[in-house]
KESE-73120 format. One record per residue: residue in one letter; y, z, x negated of N, C-alpha, C in turn. Coordinates in nm, 2 decimals, decimal comma. Example, Ala and Ser with C-alpha at 12.3 -4.5 7.8 and 13.67 -1.06 7.14 Angstrom:
<nodes>
NODE   residu      npy      npz      npx     capy     capz     capx      cpy      cpz      cpx
NODE        A    -0,57     0,78    -1,32    -0,45     0,78    -1,23    -0,33     0,78    -1,32
NODE        S    -0,22     0,71    -1,28    -0,11     0,71    -1,37     0,00     0,79    -1,29
</nodes>
This chain:
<nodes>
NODE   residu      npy      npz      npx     capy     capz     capx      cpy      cpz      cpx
NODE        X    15,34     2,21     1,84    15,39     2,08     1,79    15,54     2,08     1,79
NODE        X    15,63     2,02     1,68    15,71     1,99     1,65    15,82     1,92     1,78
NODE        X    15,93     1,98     1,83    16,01     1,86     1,93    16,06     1,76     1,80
NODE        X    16,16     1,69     1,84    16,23     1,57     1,83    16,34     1,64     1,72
NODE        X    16,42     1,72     1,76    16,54     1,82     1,71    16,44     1,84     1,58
NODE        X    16,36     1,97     1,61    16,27     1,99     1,50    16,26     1,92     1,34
NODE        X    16,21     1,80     1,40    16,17     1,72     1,28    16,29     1,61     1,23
NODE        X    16,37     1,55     1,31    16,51     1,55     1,25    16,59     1,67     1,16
NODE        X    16,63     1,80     1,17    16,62     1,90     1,11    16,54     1,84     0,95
NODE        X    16,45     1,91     0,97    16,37     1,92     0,90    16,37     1,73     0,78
NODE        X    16,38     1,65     0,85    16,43     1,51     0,73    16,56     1,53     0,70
NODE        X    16,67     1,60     0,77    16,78     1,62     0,67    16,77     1,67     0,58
NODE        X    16,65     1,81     0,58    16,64     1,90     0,46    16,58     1,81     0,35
NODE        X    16,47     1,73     0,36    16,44     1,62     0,31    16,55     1,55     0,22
NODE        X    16,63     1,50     0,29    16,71     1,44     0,22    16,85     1,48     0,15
NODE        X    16,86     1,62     0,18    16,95     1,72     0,11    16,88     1,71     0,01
NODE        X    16,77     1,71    -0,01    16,66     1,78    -0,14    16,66     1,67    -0,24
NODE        X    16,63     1,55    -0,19    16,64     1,44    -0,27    16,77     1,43    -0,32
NODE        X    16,90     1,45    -0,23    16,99     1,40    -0,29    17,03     1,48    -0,42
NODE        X    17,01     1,62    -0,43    17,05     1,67    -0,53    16,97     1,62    -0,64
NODE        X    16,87     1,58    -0,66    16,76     1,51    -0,70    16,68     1,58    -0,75
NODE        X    16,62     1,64    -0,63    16,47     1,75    -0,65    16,39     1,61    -0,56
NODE        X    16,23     1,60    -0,59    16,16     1,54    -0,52    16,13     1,61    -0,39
NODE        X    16,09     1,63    -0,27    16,11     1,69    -0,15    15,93     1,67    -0,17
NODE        X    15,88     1,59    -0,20    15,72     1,59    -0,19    15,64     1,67    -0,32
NODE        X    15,74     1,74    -0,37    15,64     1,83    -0,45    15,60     1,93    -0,38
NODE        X    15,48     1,95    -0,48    15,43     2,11    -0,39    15,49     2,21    -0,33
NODE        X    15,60     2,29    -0,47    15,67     2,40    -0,39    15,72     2,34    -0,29
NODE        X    15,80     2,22    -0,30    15,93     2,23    -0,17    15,85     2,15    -0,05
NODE        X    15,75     2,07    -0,03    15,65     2,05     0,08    15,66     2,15     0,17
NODE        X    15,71     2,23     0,26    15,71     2,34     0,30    15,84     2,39     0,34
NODE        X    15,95     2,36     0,26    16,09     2,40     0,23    16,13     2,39     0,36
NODE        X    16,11     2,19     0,39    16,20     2,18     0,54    16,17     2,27     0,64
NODE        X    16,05     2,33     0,65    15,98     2,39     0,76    16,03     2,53     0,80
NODE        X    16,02     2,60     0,67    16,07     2,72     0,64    16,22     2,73     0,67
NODE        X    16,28     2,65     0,59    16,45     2,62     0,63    16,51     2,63     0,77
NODE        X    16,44     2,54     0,83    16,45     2,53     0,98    16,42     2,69     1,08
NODE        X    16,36     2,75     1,00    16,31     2,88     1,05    16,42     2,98     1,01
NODE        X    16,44     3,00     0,91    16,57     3,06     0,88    16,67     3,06     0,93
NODE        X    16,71     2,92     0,94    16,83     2,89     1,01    16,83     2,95     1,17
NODE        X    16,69     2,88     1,25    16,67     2,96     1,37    16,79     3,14     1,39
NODE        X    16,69     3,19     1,28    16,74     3,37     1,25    16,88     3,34     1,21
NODE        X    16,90     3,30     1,12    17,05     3,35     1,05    17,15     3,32     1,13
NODE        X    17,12     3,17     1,27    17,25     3,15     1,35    17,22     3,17     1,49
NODE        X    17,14     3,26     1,48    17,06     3,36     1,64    17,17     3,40     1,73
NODE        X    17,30     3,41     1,68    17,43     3,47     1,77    17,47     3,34     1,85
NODE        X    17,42     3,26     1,85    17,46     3,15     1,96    17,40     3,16     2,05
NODE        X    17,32     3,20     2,02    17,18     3,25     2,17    17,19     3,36     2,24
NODE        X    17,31     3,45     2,21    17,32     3,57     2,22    17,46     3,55     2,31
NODE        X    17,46     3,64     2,42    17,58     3,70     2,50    17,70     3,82     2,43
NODE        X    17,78     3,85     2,38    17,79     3,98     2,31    17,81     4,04     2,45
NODE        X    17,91     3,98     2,55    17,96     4,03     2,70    17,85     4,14     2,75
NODE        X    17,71     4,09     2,74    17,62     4,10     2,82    17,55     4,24     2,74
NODE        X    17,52     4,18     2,57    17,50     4,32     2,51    17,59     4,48     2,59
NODE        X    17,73     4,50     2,57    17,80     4,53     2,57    17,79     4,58     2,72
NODE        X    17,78     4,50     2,77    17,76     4,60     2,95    17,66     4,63     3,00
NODE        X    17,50     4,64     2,90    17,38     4,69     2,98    17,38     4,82     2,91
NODE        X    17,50     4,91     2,81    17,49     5,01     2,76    17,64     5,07     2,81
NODE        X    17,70     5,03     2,94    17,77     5,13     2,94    17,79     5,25     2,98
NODE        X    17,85     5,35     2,96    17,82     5,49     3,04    17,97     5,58     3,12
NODE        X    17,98     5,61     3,24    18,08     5,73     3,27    18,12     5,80     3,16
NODE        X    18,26     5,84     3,10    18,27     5,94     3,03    18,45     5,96     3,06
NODE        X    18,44     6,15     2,98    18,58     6,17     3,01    18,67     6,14     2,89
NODE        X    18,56     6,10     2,77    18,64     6,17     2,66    18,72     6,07     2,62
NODE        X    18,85     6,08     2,57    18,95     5,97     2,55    19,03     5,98     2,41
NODE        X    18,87     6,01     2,26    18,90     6,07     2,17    18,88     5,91     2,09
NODE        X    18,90     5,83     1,95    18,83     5,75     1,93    18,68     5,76     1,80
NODE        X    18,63     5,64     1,89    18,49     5,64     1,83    18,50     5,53     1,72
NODE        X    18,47     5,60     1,59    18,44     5,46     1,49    18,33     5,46     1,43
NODE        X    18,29     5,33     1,42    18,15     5,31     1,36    18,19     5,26     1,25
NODE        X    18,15     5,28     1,10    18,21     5,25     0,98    18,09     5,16     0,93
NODE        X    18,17     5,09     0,82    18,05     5,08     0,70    17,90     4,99     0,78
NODE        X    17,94     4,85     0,86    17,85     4,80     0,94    17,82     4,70     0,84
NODE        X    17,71     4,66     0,81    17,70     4,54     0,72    17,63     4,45     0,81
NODE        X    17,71     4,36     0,74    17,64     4,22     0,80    17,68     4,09     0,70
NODE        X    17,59     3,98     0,75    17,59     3,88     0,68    17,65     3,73     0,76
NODE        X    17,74     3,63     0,70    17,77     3,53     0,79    17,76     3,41     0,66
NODE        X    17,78     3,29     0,73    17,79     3,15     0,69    17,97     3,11     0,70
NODE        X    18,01     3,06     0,57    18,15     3,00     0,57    18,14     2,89     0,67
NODE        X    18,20     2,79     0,75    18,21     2,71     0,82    18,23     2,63     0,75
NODE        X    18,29     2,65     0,63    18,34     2,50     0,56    18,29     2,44     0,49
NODE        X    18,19     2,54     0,46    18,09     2,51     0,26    17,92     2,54     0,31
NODE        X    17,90     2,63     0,46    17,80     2,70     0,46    17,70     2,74     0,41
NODE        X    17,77     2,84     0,28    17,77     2,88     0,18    17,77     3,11     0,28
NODE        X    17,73     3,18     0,26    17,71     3,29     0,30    17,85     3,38     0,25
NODE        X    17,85     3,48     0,36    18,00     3,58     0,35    17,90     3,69     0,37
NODE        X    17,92     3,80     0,28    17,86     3,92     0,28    17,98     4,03     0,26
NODE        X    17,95     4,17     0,43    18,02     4,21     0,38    18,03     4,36     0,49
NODE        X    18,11     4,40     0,55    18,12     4,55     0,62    18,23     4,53     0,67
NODE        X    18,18     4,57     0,85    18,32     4,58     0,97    18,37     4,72     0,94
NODE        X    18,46     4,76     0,97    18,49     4,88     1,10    18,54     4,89     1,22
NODE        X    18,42     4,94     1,29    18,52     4,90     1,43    18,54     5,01     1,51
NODE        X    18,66     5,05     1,60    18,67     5,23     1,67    18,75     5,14     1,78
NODE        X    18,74     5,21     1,85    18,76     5,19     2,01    18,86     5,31     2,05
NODE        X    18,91     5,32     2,15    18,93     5,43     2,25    18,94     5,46     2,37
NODE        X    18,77     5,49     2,45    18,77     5,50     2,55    18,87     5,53     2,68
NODE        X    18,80     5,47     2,78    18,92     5,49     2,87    18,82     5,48     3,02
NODE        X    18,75     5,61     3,00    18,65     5,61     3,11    18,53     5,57     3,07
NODE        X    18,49     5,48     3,02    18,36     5,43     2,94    18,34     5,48     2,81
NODE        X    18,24     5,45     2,78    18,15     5,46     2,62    18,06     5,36     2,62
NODE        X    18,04     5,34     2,53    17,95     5,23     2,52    17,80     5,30     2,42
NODE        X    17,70     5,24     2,45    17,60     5,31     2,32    17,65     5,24     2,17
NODE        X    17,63     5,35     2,11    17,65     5,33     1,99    17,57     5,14     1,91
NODE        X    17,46     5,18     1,90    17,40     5,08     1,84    17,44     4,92     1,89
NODE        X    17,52     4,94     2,00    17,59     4,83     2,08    17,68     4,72     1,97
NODE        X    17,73     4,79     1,94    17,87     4,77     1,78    17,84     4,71     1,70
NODE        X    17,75     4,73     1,63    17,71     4,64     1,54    17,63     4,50     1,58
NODE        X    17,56     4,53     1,69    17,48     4,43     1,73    17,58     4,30     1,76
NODE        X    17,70     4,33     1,86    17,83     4,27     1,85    17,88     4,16     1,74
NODE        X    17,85     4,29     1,64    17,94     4,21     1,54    17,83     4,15     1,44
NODE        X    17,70     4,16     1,50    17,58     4,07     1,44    17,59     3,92     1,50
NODE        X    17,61     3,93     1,64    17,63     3,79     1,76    17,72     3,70     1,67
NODE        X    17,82     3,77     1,63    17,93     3,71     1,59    17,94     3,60     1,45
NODE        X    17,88     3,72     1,39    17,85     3,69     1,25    17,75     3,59     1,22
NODE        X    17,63     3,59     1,28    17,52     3,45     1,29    17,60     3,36     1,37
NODE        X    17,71     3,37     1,34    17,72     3,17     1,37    17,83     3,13     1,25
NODE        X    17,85     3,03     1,24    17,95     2,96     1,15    18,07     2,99     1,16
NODE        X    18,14     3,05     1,07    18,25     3,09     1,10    18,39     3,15     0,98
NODE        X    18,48     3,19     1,01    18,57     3,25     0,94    18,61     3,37     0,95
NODE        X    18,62     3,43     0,81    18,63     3,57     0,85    18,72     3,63     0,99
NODE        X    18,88     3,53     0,98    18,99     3,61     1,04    18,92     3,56     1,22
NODE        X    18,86     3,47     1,27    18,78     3,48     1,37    18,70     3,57     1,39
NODE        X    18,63     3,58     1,27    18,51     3,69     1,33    18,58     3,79     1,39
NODE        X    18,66     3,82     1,26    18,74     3,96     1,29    18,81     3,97     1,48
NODE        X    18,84     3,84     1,53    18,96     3,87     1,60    18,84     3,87     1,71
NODE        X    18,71     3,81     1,71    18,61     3,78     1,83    18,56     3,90     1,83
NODE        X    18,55     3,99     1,78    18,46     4,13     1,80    18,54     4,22     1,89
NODE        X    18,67     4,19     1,84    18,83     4,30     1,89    18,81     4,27     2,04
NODE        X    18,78     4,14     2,06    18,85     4,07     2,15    18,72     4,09     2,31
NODE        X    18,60     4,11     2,19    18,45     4,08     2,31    18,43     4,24     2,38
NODE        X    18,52     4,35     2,24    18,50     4,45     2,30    18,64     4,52     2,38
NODE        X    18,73     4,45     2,37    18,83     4,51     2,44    18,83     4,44     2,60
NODE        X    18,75     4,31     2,62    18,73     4,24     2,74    18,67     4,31     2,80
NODE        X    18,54     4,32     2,75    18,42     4,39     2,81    18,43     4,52     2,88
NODE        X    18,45     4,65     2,77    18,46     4,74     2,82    18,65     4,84     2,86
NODE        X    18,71     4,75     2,78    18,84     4,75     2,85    18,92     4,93     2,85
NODE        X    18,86     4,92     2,69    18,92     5,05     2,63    19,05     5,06     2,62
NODE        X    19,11     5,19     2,60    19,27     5,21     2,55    19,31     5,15     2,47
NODE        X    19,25     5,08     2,37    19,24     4,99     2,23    19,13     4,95     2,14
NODE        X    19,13     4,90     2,02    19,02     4,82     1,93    19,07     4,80     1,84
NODE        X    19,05     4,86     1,73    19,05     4,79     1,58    18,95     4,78     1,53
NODE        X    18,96     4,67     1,45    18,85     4,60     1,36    18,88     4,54     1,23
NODE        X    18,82     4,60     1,10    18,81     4,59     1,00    18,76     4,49     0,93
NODE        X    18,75     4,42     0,87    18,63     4,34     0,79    18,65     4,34     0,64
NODE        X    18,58     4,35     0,58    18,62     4,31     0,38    18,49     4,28     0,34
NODE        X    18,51     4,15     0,29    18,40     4,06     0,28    18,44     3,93     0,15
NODE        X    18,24     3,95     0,10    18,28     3,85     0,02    18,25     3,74     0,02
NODE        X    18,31     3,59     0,01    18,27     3,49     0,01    18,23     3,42    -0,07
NODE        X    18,14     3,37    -0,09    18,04     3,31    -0,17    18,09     3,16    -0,21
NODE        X    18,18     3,04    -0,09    18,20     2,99    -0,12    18,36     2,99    -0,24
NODE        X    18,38     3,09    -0,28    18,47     3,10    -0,31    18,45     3,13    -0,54
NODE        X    18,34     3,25    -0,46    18,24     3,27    -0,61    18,14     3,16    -0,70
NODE        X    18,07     3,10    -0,59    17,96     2,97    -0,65    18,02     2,86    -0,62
NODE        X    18,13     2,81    -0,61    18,24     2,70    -0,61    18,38     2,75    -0,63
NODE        X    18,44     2,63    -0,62    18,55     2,60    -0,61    18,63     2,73    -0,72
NODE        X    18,75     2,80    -0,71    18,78     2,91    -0,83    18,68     2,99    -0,87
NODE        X    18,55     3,00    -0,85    18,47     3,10    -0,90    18,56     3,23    -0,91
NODE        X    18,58     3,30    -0,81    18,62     3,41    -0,87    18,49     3,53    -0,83
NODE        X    18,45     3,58    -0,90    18,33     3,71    -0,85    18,37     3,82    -0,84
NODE        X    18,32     3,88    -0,72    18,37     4,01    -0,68    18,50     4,03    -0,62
NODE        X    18,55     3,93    -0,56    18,65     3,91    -0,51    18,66     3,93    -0,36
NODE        X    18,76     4,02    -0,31    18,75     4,09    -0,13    18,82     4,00    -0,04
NODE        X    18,78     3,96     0,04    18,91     3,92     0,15    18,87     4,07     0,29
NODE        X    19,01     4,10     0,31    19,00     4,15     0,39    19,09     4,16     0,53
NODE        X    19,03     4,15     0,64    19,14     4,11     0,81    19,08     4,22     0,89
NODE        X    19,21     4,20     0,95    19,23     4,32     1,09    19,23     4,24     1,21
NODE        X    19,22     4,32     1,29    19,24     4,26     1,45    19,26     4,40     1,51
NODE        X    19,39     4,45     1,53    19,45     4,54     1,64    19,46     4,52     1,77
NODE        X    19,42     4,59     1,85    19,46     4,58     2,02    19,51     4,70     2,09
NODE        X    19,60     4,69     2,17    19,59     4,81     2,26    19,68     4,94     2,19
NODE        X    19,63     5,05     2,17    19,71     5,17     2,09    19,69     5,17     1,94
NODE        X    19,61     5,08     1,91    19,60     5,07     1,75    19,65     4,96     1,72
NODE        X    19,74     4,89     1,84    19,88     4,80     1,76    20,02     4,90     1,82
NODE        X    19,99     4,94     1,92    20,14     4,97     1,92    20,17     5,12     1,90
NODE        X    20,09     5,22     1,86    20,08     5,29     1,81    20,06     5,39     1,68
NODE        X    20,18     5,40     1,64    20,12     5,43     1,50    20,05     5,57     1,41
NODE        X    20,09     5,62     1,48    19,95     5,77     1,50    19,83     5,73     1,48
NODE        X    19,79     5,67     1,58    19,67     5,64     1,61    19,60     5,52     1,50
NODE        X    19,66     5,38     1,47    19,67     5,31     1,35    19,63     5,40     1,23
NODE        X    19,73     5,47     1,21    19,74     5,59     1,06    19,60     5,63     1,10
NODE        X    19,56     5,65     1,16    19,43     5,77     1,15    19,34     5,71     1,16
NODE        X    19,31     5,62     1,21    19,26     5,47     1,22    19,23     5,41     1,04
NODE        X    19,31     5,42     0,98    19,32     5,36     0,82    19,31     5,51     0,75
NODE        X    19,34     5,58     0,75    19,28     5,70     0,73    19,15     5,74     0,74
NODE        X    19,07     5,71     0,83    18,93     5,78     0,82    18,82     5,63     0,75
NODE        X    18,86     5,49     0,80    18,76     5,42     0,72    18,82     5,40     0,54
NODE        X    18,94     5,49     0,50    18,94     5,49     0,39    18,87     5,61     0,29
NODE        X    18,86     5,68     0,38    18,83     5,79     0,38    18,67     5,75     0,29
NODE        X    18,59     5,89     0,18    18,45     5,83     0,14    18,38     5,85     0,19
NODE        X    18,24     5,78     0,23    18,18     5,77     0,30    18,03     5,86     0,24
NODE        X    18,07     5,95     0,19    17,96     6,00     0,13    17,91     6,14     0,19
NODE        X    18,00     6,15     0,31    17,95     6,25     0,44    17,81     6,26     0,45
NODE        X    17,73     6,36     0,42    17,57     6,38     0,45    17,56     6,49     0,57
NODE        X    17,46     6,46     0,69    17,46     6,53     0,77    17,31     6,58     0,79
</nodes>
């Protein structure tokens, strides 16, 4: 059975539906609010989510003090302002400092982040920020280039259009070696087969 929240929810979808002026009691959309509310459940799941917690039930001893980048992560978020969908790919590399983290950790991170409402140059700066807390590496950069929807299906329509943000911490701000090589390998093509 339905709580209270639930079915509030679900009469706003109602009345979203009418206002654009679809009838909400036709057949297909009879269903819509239900379904909607389900979706949403999934798509803003990162509020239910710890990244902290992800993040330190995979850590491990290590010596190596080389960096790790995970490229090419896709994910999907909601603009805050239009809640209209941003689709798009992190990069994020680290540089240990005694820890490692498991791999599949990284993206999951920047999944937490991404299901909730938001702005790219946050997302970007929350990922830098949850993994440089957490496991308290030599550094963190983080990539993002992404497209925004409310930018394409409103307002300038422009299509195919990139925004892209950084978030540096640590030796990949004040180091520029490490930066360079840093921008160097996720420019790098990705069409490495192994």
């Amino acid at each position: 059975m339905s709580n209270i929240k639930e079915i509030e929810f679900e009469n706003a979808v109602k009345t979203m539906m009418d206002y654009v002026g679809e009838d909400s009691s036709r057949e297909g959309l009879v269903d819509t609010p239900s379904r909607v509310r389900k979706a949403y459940e999934f798509i803003y799941g990162g509020y239910k989510q710890n990244p902290k917690e992800i993040l330190q039930k995979a850590l491990f001893t290590s010596s190596n003090d080389e960096m790790v980048l995970i490229k090419d992560i896709e994910f999907y978020s909601t603009c805050e302002h239009h809640l209209l969908p941003i689709i798009g790919r992190a990069h994020v590399a680290y540089i240990p400092n005694g820890k490692v983290v498991g791999l599949s950790k990284i993206p999951r991170v920047v999944d937490v982040f991404a299901r909730r409402m938001q702005i790219q140059e946050q997302l970007t700066e929350q990922i830098a920020d949850a993994i440089m807390d957490t496991i308290e590496p030599k550094g963190v950069a983080v990539v993002i280039a992404a497209r925004h929807m409310c930018m394409e299906m409103r307002g300038v329509e422009k299509i195919n259009s990139t925004t892209t943000s950084s978030a540096l911490r640590g030796l990949f701000k004040k180091d520029e070696k490490t930066r360079a090589e840093f921008f160097s390998l996720i420019n790098s093509p990705s069409g490495t087969r192994y």
